[in-house]
C-alpha positions, 0 to 999 in steps of 0.5 A: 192786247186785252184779252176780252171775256167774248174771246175767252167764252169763244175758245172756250166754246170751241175747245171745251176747255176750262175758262182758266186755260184759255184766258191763259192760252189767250194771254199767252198768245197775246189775243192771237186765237190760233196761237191759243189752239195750238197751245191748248194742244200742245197742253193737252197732249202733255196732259194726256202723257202725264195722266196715261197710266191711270187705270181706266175703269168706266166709259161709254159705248156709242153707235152710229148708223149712216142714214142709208142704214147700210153703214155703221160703227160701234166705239168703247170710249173708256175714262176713269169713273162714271162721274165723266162716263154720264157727262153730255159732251163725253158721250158726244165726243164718243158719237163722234168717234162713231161717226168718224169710223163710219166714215173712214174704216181705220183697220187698225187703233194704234200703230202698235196694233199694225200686223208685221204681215200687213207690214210686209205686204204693204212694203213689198207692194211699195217696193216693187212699185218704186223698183220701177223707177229705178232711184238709188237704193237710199233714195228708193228705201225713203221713198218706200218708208215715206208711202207706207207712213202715208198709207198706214197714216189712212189705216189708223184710227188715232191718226186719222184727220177727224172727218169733221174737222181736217185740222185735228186727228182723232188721236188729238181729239182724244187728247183733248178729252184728258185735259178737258175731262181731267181722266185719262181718256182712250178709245177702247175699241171699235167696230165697222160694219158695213151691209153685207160685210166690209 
């Protein structure tokens, strides 16, 4: 199939990515569109590997405010220089970000970020609650750790399904920034607020 101009300006429009990458990824799909998604996605997170230890030394604040005004959050969205720092779609995808914590409240970044006495907690709570059915030990034990990745899933940032777009989670996104920014890109940190506390 002949990968026409329209198609790549269409993935390009959709992603962000080079023009190069997706007539790439288009040719390697053989025209299929969503083939080409998957493949820039799975690129970009072999690109985000690679790049993952590179020193983040700028970045952009963003803040959201729901319209009601009784809902907020702040993001860091941190990049290796100011030349990406400036750029328009870096400052969106940190908005973004913003809106999407409005929306959704992640307690916590990354996994790793996640307190061994939330962990606790959570499996304690699971475990009674699974005690109930009275399933063998083992089939017990993956119930409870198929409930608490689907629990803590809801509680992470970086996993969350974006609010916009269900097929991509926030980390995705953030992996999408490295290959089409060419820096190591990372949410820094964030805050929720909400009127009158959480």
């Amino acid at each position: 199939m002949e990968i026409s101009m329209d198609m790549v300006k269409q993935l390009r429009d959709e992603t962000g990515v080079s023009i190069m990458q997706c007539k790439k990824a288009l040719e390697e799909a053989k025209g299929d569109r969503e083939k080409a998604l998957m493949a820039l996605r799975k690129k970009s997170s072999e690109i985000a590997a690679k790049k993952s230890d590179r020193a983040l030394g700028s970045g952009v604040v963003a803040a959201y405010v729901h319209a009601n005004g009784s809902v907020g959050a702040m993001v860091e969205l941190a990049c290796e220089t100011d030349f990406v720092a400036k750029n328009e779609d870096f400052k969106k995808l940190a908005y973004e970000i913003a809106m999407h914590i409005a929306a959704m409240n992640p307690e916590f970044r990354t996994d790793a970020e996640i307190s061994d006495e939330a962990k606790k907690k959570a499996e304690s709570f699971f475990a009674e609650e699974v005690a109930a059915l009275k399933k063998p030990k083992e089939i017990a034990d993956k119930v409870v750790a198929g409930k608490l990745e689907s629990y803590f899933k809801e509680k992470v940032l970086l996993s969350q399904p974006f609010v916009k777009d269900p097929n991509i989670t926030v980390g995705e996104m953030v992996k999408g920034a490295v290959q089409k920014f060419g820096e190591n890109t990372e949410i820094a940190r964030f805050t929720y607020f909400r009127l009158g506390g959480k």
